[in-house]
N, C-alpha and C positions, 0 to 999 in steps of 0.2 A: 572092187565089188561093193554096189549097194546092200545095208544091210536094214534092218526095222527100225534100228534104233536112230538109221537118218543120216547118214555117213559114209564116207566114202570108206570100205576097207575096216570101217569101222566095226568093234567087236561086241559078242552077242557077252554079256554079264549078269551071271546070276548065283546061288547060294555057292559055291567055289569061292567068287572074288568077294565074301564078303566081306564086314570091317574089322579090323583084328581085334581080340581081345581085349589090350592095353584102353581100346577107342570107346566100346561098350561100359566099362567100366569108369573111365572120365566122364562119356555121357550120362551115367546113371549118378553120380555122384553131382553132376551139374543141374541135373534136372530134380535129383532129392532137395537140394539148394535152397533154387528156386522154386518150389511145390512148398516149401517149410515156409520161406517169407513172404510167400501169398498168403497161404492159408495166416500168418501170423499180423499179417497187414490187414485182410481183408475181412477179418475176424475174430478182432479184439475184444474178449470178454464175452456179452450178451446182445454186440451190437454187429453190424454191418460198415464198413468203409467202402466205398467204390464208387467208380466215376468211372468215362470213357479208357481216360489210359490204365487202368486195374482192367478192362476188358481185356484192350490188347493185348496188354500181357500177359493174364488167364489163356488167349485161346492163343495164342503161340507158341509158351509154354506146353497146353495141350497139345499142338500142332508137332513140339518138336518130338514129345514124346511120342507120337504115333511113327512118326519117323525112325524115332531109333528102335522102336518096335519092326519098322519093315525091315532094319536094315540088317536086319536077323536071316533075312529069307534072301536080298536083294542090294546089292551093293548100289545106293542111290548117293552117291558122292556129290552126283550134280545138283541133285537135289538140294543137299543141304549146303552147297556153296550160298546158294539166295535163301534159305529157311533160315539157317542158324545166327548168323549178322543181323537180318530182320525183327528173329526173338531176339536175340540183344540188345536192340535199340531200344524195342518192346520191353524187355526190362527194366529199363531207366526212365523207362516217360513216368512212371509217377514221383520219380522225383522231381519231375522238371514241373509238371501240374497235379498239385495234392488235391486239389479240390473235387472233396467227394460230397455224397449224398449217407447221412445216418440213418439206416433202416433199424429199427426198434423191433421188428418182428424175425430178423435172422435168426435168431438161436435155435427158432423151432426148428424141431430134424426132418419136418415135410417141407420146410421150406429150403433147408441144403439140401435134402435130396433131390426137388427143383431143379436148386441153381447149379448141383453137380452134372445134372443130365445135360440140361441147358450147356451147357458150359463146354461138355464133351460133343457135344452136335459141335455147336460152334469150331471147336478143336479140327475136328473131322473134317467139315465142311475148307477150313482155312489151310491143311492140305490140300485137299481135293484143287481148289484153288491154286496154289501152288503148280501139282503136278500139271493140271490144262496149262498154264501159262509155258511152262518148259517144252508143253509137249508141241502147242502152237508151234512154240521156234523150234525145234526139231523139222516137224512138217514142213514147214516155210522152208527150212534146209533143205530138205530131202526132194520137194519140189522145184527147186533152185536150182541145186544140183543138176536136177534129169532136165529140165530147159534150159540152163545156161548156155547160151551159142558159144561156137571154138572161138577163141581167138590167137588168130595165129602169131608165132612170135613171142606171147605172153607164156610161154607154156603151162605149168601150174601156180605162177605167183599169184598169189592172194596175200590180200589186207592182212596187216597185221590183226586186227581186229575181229573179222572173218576167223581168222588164223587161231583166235584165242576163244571163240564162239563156239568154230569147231570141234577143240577139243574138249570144250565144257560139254558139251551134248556129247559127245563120244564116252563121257562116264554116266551116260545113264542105260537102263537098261532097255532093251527095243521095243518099239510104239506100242507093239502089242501088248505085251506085257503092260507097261505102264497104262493102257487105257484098262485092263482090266482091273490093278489097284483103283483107278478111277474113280470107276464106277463102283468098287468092290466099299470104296470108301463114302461115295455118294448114298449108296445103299443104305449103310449103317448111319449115318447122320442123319440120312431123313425117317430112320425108324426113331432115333433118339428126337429130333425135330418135332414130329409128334408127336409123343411123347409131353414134351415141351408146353406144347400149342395146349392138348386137353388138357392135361393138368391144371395148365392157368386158366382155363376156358370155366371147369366143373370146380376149382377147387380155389376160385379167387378170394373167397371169406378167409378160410384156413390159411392158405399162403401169403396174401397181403393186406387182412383186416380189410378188406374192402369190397363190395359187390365189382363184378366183370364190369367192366367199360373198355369200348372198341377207340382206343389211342392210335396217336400214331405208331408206336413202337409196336402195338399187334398187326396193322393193316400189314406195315412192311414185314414181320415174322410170316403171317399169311399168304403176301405175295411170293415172298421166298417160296415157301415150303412148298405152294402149286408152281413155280418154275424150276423145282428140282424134281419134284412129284412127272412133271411134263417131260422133262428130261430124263427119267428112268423109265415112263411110258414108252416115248419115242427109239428110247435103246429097243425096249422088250419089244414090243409091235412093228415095230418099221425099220427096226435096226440103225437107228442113229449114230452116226460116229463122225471123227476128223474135225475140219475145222467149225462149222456149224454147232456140233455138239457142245467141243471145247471153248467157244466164245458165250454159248448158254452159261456155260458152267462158272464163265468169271462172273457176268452179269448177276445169275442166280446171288454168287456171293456177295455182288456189291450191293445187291439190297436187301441181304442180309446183314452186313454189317450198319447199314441207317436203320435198321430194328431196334438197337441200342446203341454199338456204339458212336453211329453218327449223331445221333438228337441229344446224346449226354455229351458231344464234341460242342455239340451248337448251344446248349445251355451252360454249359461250365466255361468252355472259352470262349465265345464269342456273346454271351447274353450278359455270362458273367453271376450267374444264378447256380445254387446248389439246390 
């Protein structure tokens, strides 16, 4: 029997199967960890440290924590199969490229307050992300499934591979559900997003010693924020959903991420400029 989650036979999971205690408690002690040696890397003293890979790792980090946040309500295993190795790698790129940028005006508290909101949009958004990508290959499953013609003789041999697909999707919990974290996440990022946006908009004196100028890093924050703005419209008015929706929602992200952390990829690695 087809089920939501995109599976054959496949099972409906939710706060029953969640993750056991032992698992919360490794995650909270991993993610205290890592929240200590950001905050200790990223703000030394009265200064600022960060460059592209301090992003990534910031909004991973935030990323996983939302996560083990769900994972309270929602057993998303599959989930964190591709999140958690990701924030890992993410952890270690600034070792691999220290090269940052010293900002002399961090210490003020309007301006971490800022870059904490900033930062947890990012977080939010970098789920959200996540979850479309999974939910894509789900659908793509579930659509696969209901059109695959018989073939006879074969009977249910499938690819190894398939084989290993299928039951990755099978620990997550059904489409429905997962589009309504979705969106539930999309929601709150792009209230924190804005957030973001005026802040820097009204308050660029106090936050960066500097009058507003329209950079690259704002256009792409801009664009973003109206293709997720469009994307919460299109849910509420016109009921947007599937794959249409889900392939906004990467895009959204990816020009999010050239907001900052792609222009401080291309100035520090490739320019060669702090």
């Amino acid at each position: 029997m087809l089920t939501a989650n995109g599976g054959p036979g496949g099972r409906r999971i939710g706060r029953g199967e969640a993750q056991p205690g032992w698992w919360h408690l490794l995650m909270a002690g991993v993610l205290a960890s890592h929240g200590l040696l950001l905050h200790e890397t990223i703000f030394p003293a009265d200064r600022m440290v960060f460059g592209f890979a301090f992003a990534l790792s910031a909004m991973l980090w935030l990323g996983v924590g939302i996560y083990w946040i769900e994972n309270f309500f929602f057993s998303l295993a599959g989930l964190g199969l591709i999140v958690i190795p990701v924030a890992l790698v993410a952890s270690l790129m600034p070792l691999a490229f220290p090269g940052s940028q010293i900002l002399g005006y961090a210490a003020q508290p309007l301006f971490k307050l800022h870059f904490i909101i900033a930062n947890v949009a990012y977080g939010l958004f970098t789920l959200a992300a996540f979850h479309a990508f999974l939910m894509l290959l789900a659908e793509r499953r579930l659509h696969g499934f209901r059109h695959a013609p018989a073939r006879p003789g074969n009977g249910d041999a499938k690819a190894p591979a398939e084989q290993w697909l299928g039951r990755w999707l099978d620990l997550l919990p059904p489409l429905l559900t997962l589009e309504k974290l979705l969106f539930r996440l999309i929601g709150a990022g792009f209230v924190l997003l804005t957030l973001t946006i005026v802040s820097g908009l009204l308050f660029s004196e106090e936050l960066f010693g500097r009058a507003f100028r329209l950079d690259h890093k704002t256009v792409f924050a801009l664009i973003s924020w109206a293709m997720f703005g469009g994307i919460l419209a299109g849910r509420h008015f016109r009921g947007w959903r599937g794959r249409v929706a889900l392939r906004w929602v990467i895009a959204s992200f990816g020009i999010l991420l050239l907001a900052y952390v792609g222009s401080r990829f291309v100035i520090e690695v490739i320019l060669h400029r702090l």
